[in-house]
DOZA-565362 format. One line per field, with one value per atom (N, C-alpha, C): residue number from 1; residue in three letters; atom name; x, y, z. Coordinates in steps of 0.2 Angstrom, whole numbers. Layout:
i	c(NUM ...)
aa	c(ALA ...)
at	c(CA ...)
x	c(X ...)
y	c(Y ...)
z	c(Z ...)
This chain:
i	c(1 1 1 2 2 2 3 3 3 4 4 4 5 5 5 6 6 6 7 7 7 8 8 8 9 9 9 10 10 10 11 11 11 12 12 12 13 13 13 14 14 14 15 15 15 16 16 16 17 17 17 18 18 18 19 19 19 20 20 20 21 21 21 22 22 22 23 23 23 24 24 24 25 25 25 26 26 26 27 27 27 28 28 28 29 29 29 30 30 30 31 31 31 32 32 32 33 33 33 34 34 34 35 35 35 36 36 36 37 37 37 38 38 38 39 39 39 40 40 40 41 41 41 42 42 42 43 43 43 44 44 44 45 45 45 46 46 46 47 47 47 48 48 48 49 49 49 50 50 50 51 51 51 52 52 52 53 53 53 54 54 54 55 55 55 56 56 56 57 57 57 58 58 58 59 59 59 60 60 60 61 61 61 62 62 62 63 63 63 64 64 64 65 65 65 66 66 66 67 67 67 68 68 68 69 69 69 70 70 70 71 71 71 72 72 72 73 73 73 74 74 74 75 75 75 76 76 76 77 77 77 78 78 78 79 79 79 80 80 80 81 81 81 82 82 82 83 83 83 84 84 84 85 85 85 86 86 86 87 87 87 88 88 88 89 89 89 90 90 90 91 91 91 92 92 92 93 93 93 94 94 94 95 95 95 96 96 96 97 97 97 98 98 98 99 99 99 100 100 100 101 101 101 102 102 102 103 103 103 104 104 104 105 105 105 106 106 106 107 107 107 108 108 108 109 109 109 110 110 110 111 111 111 112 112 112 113 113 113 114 114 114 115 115 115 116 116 116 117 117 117 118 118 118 119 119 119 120 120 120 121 121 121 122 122 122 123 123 123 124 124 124 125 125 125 126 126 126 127 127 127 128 128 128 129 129 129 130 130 130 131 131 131 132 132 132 133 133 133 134 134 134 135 135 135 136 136 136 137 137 137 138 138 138 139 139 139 140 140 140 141 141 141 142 142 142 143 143 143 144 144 144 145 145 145 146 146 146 147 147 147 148 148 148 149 149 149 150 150 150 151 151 151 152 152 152 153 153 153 154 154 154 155 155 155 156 156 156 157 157 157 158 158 158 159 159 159 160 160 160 161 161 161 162 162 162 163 163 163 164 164 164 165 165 165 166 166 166 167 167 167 168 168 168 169 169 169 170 170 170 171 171 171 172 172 172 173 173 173 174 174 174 175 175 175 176 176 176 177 177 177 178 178 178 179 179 179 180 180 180 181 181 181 182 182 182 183 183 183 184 184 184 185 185 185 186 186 186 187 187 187 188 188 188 189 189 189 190 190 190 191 191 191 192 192 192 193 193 193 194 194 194 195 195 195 196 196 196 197 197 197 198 198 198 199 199 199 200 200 200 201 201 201 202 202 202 203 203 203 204 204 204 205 205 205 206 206 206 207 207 207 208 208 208 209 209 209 210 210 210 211 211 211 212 212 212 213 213 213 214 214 214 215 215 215)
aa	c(UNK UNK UNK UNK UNK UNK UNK UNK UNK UNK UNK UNK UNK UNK UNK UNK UNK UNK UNK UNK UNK UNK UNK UNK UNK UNK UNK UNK UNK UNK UNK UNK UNK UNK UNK UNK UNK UNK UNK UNK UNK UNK UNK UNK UNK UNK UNK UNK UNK UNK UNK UNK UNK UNK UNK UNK UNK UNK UNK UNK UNK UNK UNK UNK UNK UNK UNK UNK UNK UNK UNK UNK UNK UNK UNK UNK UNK UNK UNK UNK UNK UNK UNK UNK UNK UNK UNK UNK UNK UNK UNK UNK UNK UNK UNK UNK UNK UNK UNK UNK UNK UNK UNK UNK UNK UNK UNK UNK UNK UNK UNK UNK UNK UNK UNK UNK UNK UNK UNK UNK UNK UNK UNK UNK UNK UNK UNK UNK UNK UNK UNK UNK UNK UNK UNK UNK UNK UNK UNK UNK UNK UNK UNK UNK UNK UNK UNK UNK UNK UNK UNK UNK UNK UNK UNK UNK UNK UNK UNK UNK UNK UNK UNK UNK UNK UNK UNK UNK UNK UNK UNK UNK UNK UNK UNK UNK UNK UNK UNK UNK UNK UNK UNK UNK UNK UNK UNK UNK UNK UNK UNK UNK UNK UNK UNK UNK UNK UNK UNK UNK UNK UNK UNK UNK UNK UNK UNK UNK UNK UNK UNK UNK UNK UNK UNK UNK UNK UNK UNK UNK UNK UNK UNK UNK UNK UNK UNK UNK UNK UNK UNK UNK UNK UNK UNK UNK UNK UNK UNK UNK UNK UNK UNK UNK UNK UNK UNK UNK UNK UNK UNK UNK UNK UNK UNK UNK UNK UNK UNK UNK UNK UNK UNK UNK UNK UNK UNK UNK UNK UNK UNK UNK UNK UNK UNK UNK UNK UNK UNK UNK UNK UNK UNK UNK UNK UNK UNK UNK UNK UNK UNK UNK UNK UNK UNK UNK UNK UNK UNK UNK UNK UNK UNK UNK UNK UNK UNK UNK UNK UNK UNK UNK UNK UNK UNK UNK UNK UNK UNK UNK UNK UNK UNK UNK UNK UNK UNK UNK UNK UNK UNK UNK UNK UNK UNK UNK UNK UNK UNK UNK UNK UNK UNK UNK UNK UNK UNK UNK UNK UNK UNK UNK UNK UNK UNK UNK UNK UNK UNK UNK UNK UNK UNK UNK UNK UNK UNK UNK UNK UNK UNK UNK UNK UNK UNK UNK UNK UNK UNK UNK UNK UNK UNK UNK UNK UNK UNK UNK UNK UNK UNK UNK UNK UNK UNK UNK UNK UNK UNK UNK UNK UNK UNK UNK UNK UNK UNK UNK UNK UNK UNK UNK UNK UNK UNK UNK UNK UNK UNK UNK UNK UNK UNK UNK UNK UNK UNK UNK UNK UNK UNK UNK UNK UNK UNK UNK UNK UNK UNK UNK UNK UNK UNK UNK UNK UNK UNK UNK UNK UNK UNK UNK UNK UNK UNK UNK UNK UNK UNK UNK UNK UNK UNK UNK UNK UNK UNK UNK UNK UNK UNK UNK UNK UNK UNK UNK UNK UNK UNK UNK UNK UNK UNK UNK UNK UNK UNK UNK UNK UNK UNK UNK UNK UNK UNK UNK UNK UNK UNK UNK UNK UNK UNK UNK UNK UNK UNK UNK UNK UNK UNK UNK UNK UNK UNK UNK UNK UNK UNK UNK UNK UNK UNK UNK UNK UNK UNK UNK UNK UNK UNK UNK UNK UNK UNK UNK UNK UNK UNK UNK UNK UNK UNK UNK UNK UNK UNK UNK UNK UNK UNK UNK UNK UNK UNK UNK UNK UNK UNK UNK UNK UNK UNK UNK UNK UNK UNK UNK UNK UNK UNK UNK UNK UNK UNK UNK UNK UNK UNK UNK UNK UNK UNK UNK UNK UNK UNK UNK UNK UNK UNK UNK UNK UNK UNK UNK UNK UNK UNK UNK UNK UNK UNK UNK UNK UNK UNK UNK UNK UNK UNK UNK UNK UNK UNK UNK UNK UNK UNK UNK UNK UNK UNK UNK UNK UNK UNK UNK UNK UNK UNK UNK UNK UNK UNK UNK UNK UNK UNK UNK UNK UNK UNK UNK UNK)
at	c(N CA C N CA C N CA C N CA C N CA C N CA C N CA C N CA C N CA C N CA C N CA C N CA C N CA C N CA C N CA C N CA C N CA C N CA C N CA C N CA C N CA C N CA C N CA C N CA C N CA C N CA C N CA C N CA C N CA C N CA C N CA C N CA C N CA C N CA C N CA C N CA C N CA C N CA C N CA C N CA C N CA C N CA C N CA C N CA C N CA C N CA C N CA C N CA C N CA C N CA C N CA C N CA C N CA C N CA C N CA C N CA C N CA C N CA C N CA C N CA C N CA C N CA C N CA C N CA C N CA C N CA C N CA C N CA C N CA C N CA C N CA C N CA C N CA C N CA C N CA C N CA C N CA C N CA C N CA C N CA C N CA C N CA C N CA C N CA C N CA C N CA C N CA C N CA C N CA C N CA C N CA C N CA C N CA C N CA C N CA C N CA C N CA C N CA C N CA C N CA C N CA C N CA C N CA C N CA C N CA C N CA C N CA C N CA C N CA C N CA C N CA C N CA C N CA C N CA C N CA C N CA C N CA C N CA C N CA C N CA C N CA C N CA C N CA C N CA C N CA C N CA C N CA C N CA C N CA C N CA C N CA C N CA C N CA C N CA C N CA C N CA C N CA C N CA C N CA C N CA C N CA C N CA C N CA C N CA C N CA C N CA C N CA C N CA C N CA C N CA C N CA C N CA C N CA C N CA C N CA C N CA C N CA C N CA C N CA C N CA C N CA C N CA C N CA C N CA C N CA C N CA C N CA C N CA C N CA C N CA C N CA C N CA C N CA C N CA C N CA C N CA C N CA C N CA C N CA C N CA C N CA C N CA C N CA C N CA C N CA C N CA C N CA C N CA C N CA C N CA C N CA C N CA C N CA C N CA C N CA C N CA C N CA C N CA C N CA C N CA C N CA C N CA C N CA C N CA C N CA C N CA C N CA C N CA C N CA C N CA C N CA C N CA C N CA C N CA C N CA C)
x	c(482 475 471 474 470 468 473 471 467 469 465 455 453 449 445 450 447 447 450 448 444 443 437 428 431 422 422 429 426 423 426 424 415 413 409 405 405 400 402 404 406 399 402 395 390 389 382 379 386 388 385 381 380 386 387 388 385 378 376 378 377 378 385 390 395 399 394 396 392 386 384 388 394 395 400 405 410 407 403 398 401 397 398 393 394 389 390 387 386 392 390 393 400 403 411 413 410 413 414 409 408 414 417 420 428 430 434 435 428 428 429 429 429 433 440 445 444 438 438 442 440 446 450 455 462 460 458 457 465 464 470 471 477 481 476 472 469 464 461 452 454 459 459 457 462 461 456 451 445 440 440 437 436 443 445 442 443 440 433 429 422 421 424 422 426 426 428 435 440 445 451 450 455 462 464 470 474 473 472 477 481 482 486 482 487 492 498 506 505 512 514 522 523 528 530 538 540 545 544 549 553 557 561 562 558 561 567 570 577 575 578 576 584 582 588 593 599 603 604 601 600 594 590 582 585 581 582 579 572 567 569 567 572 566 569 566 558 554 547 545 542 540 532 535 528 524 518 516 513 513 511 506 501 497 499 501 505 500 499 498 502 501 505 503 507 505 509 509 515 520 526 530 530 529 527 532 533 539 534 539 536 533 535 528 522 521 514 507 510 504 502 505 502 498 497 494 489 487 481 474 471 467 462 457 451 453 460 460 465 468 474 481 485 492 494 496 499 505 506 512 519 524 530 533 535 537 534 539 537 535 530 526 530 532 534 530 531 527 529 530 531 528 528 525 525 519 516 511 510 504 500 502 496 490 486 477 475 478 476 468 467 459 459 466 460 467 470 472 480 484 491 496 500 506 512 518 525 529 533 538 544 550 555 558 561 563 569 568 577 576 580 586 584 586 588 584 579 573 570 569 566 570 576 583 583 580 579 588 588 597 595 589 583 579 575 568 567 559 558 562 566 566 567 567 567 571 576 583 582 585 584 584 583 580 578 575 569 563 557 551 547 542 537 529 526 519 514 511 505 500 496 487 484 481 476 471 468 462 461 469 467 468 465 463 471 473 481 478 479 479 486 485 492 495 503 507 507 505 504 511 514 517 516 516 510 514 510 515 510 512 508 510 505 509 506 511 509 506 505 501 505 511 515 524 521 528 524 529 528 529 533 530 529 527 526 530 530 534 533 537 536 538 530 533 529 528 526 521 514 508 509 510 508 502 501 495 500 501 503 498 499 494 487 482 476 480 486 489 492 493 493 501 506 512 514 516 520 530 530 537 542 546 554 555 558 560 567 572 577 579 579 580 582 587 590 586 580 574 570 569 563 554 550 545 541 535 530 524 520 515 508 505 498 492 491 486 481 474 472 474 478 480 485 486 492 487 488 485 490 483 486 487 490 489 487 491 492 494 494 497 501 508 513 511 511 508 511 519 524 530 536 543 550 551 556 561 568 573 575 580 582 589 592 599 602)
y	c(487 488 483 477 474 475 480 481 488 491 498 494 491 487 483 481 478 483 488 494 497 498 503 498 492 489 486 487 488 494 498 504 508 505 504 499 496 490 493 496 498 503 509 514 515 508 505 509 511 515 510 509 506 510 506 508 513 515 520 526 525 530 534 529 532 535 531 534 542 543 551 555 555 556 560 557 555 558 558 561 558 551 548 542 537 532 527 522 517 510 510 506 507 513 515 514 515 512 505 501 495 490 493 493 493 497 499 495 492 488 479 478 473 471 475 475 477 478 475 481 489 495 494 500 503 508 511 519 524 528 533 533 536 538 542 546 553 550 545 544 536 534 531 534 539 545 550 551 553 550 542 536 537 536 537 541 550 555 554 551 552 546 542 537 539 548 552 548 546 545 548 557 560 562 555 556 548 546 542 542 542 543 538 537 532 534 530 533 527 528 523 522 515 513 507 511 507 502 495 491 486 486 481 474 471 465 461 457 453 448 448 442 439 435 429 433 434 438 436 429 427 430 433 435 440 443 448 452 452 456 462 467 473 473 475 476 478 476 477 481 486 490 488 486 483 489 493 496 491 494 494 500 496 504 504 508 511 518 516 522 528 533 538 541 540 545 551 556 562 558 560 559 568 566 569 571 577 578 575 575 571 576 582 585 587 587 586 581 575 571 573 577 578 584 587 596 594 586 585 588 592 595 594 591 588 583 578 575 574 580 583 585 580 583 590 594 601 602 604 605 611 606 611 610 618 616 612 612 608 602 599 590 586 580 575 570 565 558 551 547 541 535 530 526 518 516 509 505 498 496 495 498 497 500 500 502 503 511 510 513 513 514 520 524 530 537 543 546 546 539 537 543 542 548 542 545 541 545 543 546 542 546 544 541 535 533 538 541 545 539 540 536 528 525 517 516 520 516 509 509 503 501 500 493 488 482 477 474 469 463 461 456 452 452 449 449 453 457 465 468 473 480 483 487 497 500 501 505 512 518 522 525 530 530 526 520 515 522 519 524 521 522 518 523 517 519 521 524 524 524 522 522 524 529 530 525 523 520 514 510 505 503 499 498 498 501 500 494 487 481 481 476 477 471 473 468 471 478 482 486 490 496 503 506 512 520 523 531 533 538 539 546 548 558 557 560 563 571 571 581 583 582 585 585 584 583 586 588 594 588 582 575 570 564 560 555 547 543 538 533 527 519 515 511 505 501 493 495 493 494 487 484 479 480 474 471 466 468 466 465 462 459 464 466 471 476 478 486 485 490 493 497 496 499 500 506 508 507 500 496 498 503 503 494 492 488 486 494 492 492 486 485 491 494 499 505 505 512 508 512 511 512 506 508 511 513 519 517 518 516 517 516 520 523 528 530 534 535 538 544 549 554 554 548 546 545 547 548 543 538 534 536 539 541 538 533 526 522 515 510 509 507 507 500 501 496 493 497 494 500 496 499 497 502 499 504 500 504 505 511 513 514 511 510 515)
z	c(303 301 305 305 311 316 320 328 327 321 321 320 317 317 324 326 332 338 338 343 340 335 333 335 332 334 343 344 350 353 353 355 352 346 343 349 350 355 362 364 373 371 365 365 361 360 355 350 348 342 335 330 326 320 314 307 303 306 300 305 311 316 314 314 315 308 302 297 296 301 300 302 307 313 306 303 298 293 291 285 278 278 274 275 269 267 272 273 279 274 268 267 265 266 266 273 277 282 283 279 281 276 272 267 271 276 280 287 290 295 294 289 282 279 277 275 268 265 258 253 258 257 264 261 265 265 273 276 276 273 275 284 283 290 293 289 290 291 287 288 294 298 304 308 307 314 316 311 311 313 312 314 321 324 331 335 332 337 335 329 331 337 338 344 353 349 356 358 354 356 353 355 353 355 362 366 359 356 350 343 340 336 332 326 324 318 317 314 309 306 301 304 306 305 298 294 289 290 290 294 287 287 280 281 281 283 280 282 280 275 268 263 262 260 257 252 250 249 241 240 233 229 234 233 228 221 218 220 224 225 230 228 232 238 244 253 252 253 254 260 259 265 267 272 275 281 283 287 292 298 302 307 308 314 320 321 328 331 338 342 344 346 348 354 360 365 368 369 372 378 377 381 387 392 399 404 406 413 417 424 428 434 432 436 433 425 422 425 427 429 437 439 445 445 436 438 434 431 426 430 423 422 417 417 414 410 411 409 404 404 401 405 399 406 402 408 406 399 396 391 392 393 394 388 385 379 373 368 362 361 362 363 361 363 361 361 356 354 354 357 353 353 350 345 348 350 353 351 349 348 354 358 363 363 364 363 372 373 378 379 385 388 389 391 395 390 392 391 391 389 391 390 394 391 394 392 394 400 402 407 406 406 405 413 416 421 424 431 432 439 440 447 445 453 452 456 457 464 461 452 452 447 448 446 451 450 455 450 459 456 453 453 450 448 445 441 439 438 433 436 432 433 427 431 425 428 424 425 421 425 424 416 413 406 402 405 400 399 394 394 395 401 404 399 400 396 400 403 408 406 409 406 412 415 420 421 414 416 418 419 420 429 432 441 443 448 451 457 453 460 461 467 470 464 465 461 452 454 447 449 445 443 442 447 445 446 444 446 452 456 462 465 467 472 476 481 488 487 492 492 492 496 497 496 488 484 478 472 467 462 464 455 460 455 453 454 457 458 456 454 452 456 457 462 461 463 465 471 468 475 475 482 485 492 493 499 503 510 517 520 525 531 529 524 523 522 522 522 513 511 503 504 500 502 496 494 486 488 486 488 479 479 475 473 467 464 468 470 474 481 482 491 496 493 497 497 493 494 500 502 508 503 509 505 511 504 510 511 515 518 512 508 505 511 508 513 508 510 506 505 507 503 498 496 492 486 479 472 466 464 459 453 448 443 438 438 431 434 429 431 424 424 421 416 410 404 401 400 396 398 395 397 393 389 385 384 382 383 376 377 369 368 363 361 357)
């Protein structure tokens, strides 16, 4: 509830969106809203995500996760289900983000979703990691089927994680943009891939937000 909140009055202050504003938008009284920005109610799952898409953020969704926590075994008190607000973005083949289209990735087949507290900025989708290009011996890596997060909207500086296309390739790759002597190079995680030169015909898709593997 917390982060649903602070994404909303931010997004609310980027587009100098007021409260009675947004409550016309929602067709409702100012002070329900205010009631909801405030804690003083609990919005439905439905009245979040309404909230959202009136603030044009309908790449946006928010879920419920039920997590149990672990009590003392002397405790009589039966498992407390505590919620959490979770995001949702489509999980993506790897040749969709190179055929995006006003903003939208293409859809093959039946959508798939899954579930992060990240707040991201622009229209994120996920990609499932295939080979070992970016299995480093050491330090970060991402070993083939971790699920990586992208966000388009955030700047690919060098020393980011970014997805990238060439013109003339049919997907999507994933690499390390670094800066050499003034020169920009998309460098593999694993030594034994060769890295390749940036050039402007070379397309940043995203930059890689988060990455997590599943057991």
């Amino acid at each position: 509830m917390d982060k649903w909140i602070e994404l909303v009055k931010a997004k609310m202050s980027e587009l100098k969106v007021t409260q009675d504003i947004l409550a016309d938008r929602l067709g409702m009284s100012q002070g329900g809203v205010g009631h909801w920005l405030n804690k003083r109610r609990q919005p439905s799952i439905e009245d979040m995500n309404r909230v959202l898409r009136a603030l044009g953020m309908d790449f946006l969704e928010v879920a419920i996760v039920i997590r149990e926590p672990l009590v003392p075994q002397d405790n009589e008190i039966s498992l407390t289900q505590k919620y959490n607000p979770y995001f949702r973005y489509p999980v993506s083949d790897w040749r969709a983000p190179v055929e995006v289209r006003d903003g939208e990735l293409p859809v093959y087949g039946k959508p798939r979703f899954e579930l992060t507290d990240y707040h991201a900025q622009g229209p994120a989708f996920w990609l499932v990691v295939v080979g070992d290009a970016m299995t480093a011996p050491t330090g970060i890596s991402v070993a083939e089927g971790m699920m990586i997060l992208v966000d388009p909207a955030i700047v690919p500086e060098p020393g980011k994680l970014v997805i990238a296309h060439w013109p003339d390739s049919t997907e999507a790759v994933f690499r390390k943009l670094i800066e050499e002597g003034g020169q920009r190079y998309l460098v593999p995680l694993n030594p034994t891939y060769p890295k390749a030169l940036y050039t402007e015909e070379c397309r940043i898709i995203g930059v890689v937000v988060q990455a997590t593997a599943r057991f």
